[in-house]
GURODO-350254 format. One record per residue: x, y, z of N, C-alpha, C in turn; residue in one letter. Coordinates in steps of 0.02 Angstrom, whole numbers, padded with zeros to 5 digits, always signed. Atoms other than C-alpha are relative to their C-alpha. Example, Ala and Ser with C-alpha at 12.3 -4.5 7.8 and 13.67 -1.06 7.14 Angstrom:
residues 2
+00045-00059+00000+00615-00225+00390+00045+00060+00000a-00042-00059-00003+00684-00053+00357-00039+00055+00037s
end
This chain:
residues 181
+00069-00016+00017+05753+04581+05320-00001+00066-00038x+00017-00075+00053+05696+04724+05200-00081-00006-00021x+00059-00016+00027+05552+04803+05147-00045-00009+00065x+00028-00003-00041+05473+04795+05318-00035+00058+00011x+00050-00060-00005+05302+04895+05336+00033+00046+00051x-00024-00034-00038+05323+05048+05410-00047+00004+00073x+00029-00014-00043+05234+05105+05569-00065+00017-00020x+00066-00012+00039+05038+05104+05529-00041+00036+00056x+00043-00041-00021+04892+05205+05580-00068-00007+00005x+00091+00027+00034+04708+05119+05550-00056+00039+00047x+00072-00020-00001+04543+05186+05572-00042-00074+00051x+00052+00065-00051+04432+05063+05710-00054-00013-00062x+00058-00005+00044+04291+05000+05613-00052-00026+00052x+00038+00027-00048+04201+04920+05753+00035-00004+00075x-00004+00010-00067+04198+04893+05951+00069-00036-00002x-00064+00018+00000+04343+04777+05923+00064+00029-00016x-00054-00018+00024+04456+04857+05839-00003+00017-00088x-00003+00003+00092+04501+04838+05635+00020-00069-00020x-00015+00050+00005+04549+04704+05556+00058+00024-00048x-00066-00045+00047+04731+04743+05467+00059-00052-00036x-00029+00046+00045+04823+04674+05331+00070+00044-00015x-00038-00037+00031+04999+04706+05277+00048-00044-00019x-00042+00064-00001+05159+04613+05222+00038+00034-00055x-00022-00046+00024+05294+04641+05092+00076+00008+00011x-00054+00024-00024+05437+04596+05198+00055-00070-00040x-00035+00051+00016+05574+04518+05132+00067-00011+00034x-00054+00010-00039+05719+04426+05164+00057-00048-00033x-00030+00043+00042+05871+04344+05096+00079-00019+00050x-00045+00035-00019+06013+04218+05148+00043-00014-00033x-00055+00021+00040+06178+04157+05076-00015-00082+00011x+00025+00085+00005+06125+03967+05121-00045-00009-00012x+00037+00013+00026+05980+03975+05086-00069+00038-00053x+00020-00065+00077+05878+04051+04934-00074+00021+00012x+00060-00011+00005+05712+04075+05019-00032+00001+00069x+00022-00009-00075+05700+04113+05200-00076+00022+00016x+00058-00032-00008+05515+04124+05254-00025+00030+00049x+00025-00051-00022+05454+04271+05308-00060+00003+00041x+00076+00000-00032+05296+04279+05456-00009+00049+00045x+00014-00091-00054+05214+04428+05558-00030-00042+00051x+00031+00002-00052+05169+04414+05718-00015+00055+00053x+00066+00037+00016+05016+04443+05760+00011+00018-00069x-00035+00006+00041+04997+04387+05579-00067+00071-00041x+00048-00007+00052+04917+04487+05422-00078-00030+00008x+00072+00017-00010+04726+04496+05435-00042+00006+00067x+00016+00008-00074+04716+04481+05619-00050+00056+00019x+00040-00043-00012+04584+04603+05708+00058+00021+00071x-00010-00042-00027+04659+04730+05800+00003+00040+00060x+00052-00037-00042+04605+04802+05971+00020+00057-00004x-00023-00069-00009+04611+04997+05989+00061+00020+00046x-00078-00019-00039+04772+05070+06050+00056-00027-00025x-00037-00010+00046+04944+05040+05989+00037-00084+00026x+00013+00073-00003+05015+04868+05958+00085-00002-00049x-00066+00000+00017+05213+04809+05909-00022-00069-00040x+00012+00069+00056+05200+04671+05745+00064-00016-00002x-00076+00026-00011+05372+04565+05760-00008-00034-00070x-00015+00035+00061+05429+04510+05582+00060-00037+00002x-00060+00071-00014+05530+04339+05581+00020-00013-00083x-00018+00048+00057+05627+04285+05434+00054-00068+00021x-00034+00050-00007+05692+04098+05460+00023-00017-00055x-00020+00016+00027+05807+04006+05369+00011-00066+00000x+00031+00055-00022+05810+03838+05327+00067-00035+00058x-00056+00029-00056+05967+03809+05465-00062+00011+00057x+00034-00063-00034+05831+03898+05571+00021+00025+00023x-00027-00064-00044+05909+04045+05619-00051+00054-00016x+00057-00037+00011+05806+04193+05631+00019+00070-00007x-00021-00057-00011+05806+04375+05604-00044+00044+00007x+00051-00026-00026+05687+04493+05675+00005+00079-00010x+00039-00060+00004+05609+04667+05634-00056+00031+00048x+00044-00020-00018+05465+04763+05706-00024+00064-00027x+00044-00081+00038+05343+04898+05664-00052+00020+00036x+00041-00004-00055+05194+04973+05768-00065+00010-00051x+00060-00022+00044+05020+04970+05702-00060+00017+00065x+00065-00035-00080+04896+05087+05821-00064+00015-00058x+00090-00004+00005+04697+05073+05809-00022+00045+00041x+00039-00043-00021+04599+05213+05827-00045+00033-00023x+00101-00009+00023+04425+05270+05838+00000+00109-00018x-00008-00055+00026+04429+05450+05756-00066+00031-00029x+00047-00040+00028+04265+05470+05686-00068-00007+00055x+00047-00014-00062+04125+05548+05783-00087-00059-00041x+00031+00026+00011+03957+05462+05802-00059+00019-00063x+00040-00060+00071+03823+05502+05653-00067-00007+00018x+00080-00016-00021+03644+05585+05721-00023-00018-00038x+00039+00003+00042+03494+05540+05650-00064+00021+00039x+00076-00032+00001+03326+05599+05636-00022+00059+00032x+00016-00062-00024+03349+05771+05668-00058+00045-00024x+00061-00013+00014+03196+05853+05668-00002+00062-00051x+00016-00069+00041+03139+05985+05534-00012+00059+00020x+00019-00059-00029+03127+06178+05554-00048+00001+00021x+00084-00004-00012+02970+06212+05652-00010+00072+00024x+00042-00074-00013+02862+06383+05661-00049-00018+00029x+00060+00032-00048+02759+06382+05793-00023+00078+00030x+00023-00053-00028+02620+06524+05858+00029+00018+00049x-00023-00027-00054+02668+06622+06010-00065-00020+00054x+00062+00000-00035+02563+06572+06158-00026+00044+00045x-00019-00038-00054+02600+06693+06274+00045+00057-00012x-00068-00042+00000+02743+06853+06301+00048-00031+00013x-00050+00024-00009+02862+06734+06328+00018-00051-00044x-00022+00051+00054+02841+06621+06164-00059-00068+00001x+00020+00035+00003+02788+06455+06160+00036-00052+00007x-00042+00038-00014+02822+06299+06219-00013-00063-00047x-00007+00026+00068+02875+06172+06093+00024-00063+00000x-00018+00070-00025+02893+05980+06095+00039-00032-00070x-00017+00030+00055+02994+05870+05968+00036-00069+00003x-00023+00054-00013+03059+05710+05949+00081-00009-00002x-00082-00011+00016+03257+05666+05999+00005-00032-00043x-00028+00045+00048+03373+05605+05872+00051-00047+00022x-00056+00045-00046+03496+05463+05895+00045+00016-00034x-00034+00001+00039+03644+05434+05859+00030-00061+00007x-00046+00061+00011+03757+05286+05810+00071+00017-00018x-00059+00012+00018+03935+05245+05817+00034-00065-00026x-00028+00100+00012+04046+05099+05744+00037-00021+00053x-00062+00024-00017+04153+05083+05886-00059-00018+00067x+00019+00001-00065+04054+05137+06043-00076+00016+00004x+00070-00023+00002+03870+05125+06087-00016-00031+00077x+00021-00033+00028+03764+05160+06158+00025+00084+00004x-00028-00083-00003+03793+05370+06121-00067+00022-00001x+00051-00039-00024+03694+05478+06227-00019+00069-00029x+00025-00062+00054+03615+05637+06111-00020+00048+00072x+00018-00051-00046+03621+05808+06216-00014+00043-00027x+00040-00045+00045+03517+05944+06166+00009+00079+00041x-00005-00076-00015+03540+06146+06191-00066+00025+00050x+00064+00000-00038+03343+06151+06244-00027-00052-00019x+00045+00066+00015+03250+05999+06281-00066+00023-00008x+00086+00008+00017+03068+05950+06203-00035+00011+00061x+00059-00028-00057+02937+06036+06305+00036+00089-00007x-00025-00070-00027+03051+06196+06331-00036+00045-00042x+00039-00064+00023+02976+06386+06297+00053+00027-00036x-00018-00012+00039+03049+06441+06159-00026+00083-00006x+00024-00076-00001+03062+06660+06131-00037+00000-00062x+00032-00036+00058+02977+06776+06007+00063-00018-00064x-00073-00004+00029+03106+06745+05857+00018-00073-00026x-00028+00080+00003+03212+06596+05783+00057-00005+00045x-00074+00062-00023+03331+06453+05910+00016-00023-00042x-00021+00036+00014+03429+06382+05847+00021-00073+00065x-00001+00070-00061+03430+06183+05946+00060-00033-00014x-00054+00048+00013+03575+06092+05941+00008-00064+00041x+00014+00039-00020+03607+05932+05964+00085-00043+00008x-00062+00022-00021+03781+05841+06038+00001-00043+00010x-00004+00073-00020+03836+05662+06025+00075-00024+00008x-00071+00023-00014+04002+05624+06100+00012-00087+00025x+00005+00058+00027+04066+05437+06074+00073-00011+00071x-00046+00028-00050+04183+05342+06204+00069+00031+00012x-00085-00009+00044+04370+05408+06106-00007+00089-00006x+00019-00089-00002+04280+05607+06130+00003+00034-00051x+00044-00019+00073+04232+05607+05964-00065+00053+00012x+00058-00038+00006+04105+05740+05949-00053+00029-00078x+00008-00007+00086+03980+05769+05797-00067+00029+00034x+00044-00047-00028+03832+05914+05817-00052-00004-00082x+00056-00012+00049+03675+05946+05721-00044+00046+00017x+00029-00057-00030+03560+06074+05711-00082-00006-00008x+00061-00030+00045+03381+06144+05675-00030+00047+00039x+00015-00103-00040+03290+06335+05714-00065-00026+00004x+00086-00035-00021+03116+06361+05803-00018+00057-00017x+00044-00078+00017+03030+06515+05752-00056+00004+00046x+00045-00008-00055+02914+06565+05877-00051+00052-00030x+00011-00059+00050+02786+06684+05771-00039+00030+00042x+00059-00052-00047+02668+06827+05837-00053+00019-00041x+00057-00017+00058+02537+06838+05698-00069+00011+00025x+00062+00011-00025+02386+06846+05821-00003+00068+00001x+00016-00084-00011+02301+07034+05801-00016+00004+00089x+00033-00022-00048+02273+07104+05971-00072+00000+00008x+00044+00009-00008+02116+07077+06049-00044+00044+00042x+00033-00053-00010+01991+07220+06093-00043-00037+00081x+00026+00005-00084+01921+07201+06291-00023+00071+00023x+00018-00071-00046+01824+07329+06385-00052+00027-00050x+00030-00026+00060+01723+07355+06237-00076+00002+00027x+00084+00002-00021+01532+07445+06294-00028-00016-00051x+00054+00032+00049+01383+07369+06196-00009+00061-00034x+00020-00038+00036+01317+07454+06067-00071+00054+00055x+00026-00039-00041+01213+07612+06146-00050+00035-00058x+00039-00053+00023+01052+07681+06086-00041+00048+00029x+00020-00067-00075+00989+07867+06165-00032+00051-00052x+00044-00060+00031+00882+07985+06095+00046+00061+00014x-00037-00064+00001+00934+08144+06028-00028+00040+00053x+00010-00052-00055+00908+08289+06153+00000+00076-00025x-00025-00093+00015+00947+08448+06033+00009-00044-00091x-00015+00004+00041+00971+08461+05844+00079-00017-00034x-00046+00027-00010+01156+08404+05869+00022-00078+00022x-00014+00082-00010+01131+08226+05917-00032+00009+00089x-00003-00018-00067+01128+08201+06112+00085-00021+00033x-00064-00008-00046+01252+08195+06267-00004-00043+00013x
end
């Protein structure tokens, strides 16, 4: 045998596995001019994740056989991909301690493993300070893939202070050429 793939490496594309093609293998006899060559499991086959021994047969037409191998491992490498992370938001201050601030989660999706649970730095509702958070958002996938996203709260203070204690307007007769007391 010659030319036998080497040891492969694939990318999962789904829950199953991949589906993986290879071949290329050859093989040659002194009796006979065309020994045929077959993989097992063959070319095309789907894959499951984790690592996997492909036996390459070349027969001849006496059938005698001669055997190779090569390893082809499936694995899930890419993290899941968030969506619908919410836009920066500026929001009044309600209070000395900020404001509290609601938003919608984002999901996320993977090709391999679902569903993937989205964890957040501060969850919707939480009081948010004077200032910008930054929120983050964490979606780790079966294979501990991890893939993060972000977006900042601003919490603003633009409200003027508000005057209390304030006496009514007062009118009093003067008492002296100076006004009165």
């Amino acid at each position: 045998l010659a030319n036998v793939p080497a040891n492969m490496t694939v990318e999962a594309t789904g829950p199953s596995g991949a589906v993986v093609t290879f071949g290329g293998a050859t093989a040659s006899d002194i009796a006979d001019a065309a020994p045929v060559v077959t993989y097992s499991p063959v070319s095309g086959s789907t894959f499951a994740l984790g690592l996997r021994t492909v036996t390459v047969t070349a027969r001849d037409a006496s059938n005698k056989t001669s055997t190779a191998t090569f390893t082809l491992r499936v694995r899930d490498t890419t993290p899941a991909a968030i969506a619908g992370v919410p836009a920066n938001i500026t929001q009044e201050a309600t209070g000395p301690t900020g404001a509290a601030v609601t938003y919608t989660m984002p999901t996320a999706t993977d090709l391999v493993t679902s569903p993937i649970t989205v964890s957040t730095s501060h969850p919707s509702g939480s009081t948010f300070p004077l200032g910008p958070t930054t929120v983050t958002f964490s979606a780790m996938d079966a294979a501990g893939n991890t893939s993060m996203a972000t977006f900042i709260v601003t919490i603003n203070d633009t409200t003027p202070p508000a005057f209390t204690g304030v006496p009514a307007n007062i009118t009093q007769e003067a008492s002296g050429p100076s006004g009165a007391l």
